[in-house]
N, C-alpha and C positions, 0 to 999 in steps of 0.2 A: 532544473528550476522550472521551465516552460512555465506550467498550469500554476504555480506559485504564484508567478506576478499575477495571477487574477485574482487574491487573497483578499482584497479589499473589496473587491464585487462580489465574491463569495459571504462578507462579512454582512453588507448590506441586505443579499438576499436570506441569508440565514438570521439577523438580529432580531425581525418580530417574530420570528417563529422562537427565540431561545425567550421575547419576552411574555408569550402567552404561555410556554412553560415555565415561567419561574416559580420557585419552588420544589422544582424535582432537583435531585444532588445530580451535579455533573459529570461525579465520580461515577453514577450510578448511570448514567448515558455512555460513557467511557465503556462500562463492562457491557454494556447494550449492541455495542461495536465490535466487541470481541466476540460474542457469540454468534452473530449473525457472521464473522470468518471464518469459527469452527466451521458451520455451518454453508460457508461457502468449499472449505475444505473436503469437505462428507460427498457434497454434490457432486463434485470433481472426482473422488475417489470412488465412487460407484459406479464411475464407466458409462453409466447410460447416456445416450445423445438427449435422451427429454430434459434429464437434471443439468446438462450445459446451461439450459436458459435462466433454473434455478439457477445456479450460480451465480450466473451474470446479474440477476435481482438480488441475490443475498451482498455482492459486492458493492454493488450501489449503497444499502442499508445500510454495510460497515461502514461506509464511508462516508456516508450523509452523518449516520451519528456522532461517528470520527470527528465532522469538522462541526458538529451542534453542540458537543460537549464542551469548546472554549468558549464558543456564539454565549451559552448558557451562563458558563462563570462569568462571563464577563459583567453582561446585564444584570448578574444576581449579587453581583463584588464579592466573587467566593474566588476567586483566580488566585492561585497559590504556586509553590514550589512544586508541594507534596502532590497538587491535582495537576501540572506540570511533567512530575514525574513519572507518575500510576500510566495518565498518557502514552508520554515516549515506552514504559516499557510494556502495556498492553499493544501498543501497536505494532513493536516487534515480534509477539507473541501472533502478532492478527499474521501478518508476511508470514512466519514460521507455518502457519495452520493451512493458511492459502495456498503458497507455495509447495508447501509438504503435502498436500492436496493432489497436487500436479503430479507431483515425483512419483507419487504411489498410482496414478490413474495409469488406463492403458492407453490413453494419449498424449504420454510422455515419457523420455526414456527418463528411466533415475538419476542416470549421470547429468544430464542435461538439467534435472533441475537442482542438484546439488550445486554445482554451479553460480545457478539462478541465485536458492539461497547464501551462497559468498556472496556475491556482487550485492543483491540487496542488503544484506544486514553488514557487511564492513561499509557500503556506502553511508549510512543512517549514524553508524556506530563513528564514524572519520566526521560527521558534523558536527556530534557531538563534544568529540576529543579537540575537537578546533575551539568550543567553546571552552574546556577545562584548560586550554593553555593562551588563548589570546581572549578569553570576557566574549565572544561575538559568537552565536553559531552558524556555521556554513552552510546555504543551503543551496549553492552553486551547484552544477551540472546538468543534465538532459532528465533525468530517472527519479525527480523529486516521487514524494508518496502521491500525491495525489495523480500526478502523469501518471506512475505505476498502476494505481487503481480506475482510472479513464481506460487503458488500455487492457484490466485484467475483467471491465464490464464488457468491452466490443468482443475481443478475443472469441469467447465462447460466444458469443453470438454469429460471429463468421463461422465460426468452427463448425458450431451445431448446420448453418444454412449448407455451408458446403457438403455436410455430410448427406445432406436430403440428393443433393446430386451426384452422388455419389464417389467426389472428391473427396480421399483422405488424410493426401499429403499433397506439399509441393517443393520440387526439387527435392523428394527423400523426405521431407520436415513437416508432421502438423502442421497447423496452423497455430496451437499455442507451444509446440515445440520453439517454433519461430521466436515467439515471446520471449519461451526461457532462455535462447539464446542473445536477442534483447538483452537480459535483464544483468543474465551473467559478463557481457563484455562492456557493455556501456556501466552498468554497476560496478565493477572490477577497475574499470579505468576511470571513472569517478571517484574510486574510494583512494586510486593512488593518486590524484588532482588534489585530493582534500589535505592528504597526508603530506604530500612536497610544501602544501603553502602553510599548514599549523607548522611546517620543521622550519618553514624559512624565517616565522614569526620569532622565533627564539633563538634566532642566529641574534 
C-alpha cells in the first residue's frame, strides 16, 4: 500500500491538470501509458547504461499518465466500469513489458525476473479476486503499483550512476536485480496475504 495512502494528494496535485485537459478521452491517456512501458521496456532491453536514464523518464510518463487518466474521467464524469477496466488490464500489460524488459536485458538474470513477473501480476490479479468475492478490492501490502513504479524510476538511476564507477553488482546482484528480487518475494507473499483473507471472507 505505502505510496497508496498519498492517493488523495496525488489527486489534488493531478485534478487541474485532468481539468485543463478535458476533452481528451481518458481511454486515450490510458493507452498514452501503455506506450511509454513498451517503451520503458526497449530501453531496458538494449543493455546500454545511456538508455537506463531513458527508462527511468519513460517510467515516470507511464505513470504520471497512469494516474492522469482517472484525475481526467473524473473531472470530465466519463469514469466508468469499462474505463475501469481497459485500466486494470493495460496496466498489467505496462508490468508485463517493463518487467519483461528486465528479464531479457543484460542486467538481469531471466530467472530472477520471471519471478519478478509472478509476484507482481498474482499480487494485482489476488486484489482483484478479493473484489469478485467480498464487493471491496484489496489494496493491502508493501508492492502497491505506484511503490512499484517510485522504485522502478530510482532503480535505473542508481544503476546507471553506479555503473560510471565502475560498480556492477553488489553482493553478486545488480542493482535492479535487487529489485526483481524485491518484487518477486514481497509480491509472492502479498499475493498469498490477499488470498488467505478473500478465503477467509467466504468461510
Amino acid at each position: 500500500m505505502v505510496l497508496e495512502n498519498y492517493r488523495t494528494l496525488a489527486d489534488k496535485i493531478l485534478e487541474p491538470i485532468a481539468v485543463k485537459l478535458r476533452g481528451i478521452s481518458p481511454d486515450a491517456v490510458s493507452w498514452l501509458a501503455l506506450v511509454f512501458a513498451v517503451l520503458t521496456g526497449y530501453a531496458f532491453y538494449t543493455g546500454k547504461s545511456e538508455f537506463l536514464l531513458l527508462a527511468s523518464l519513460f517510467v515516470f510518463l507511464s505513470g504520471f499518465f497512469d494516474a492522469l487518466d482517472g484525475a481526467l474521467a473524473r473531472v470530465s464524469k466519463l469514469a466508468s466500469k469499462r474505463g475501469d477496466l481497459l485500466d486494470h488490464v493495460l496496466d498489467r500489460y505496462a508490468d508485463i513489458f517493463i518487467i519483461g524488459g528486465l528479464m531479457y536485458s543484460p542486467w538481469v538474470r531471466d530467472w530472477l525476473g520471471f519471478f519478478a513477473i509472478m509476484g507482481v501480476l498474482l499480487l494485482s490479479y489476488m486484489g482483484t479476486q478479493a473484489q469478485a468475492v467480498s464487493g471491496k478490492r484489496d489494496y493491502s501490502g508493501y508492492l502497491g503499483r505506484a511503490t512499484r513504479l517510485l522504485i522502478l524510476i530510482l532503480a535505473p538511476l542508481a544503476h546507471y550512476f553506479l555503473l560510471q564507477f565502475g560498480v556492477v553488482d553488489i553482493f553478486s546482484f545488480t542493482v535492479l536485480e535487487w529489485v526483481m528480487i524485491a518484487f518477486a518475494v514481497v509480491g509472492n507473499i502479498g499475493a498469498v496475504q490477499r488470498a488467505v483473507r478473500a478465503w477467509a471472507q467466504l468461510i
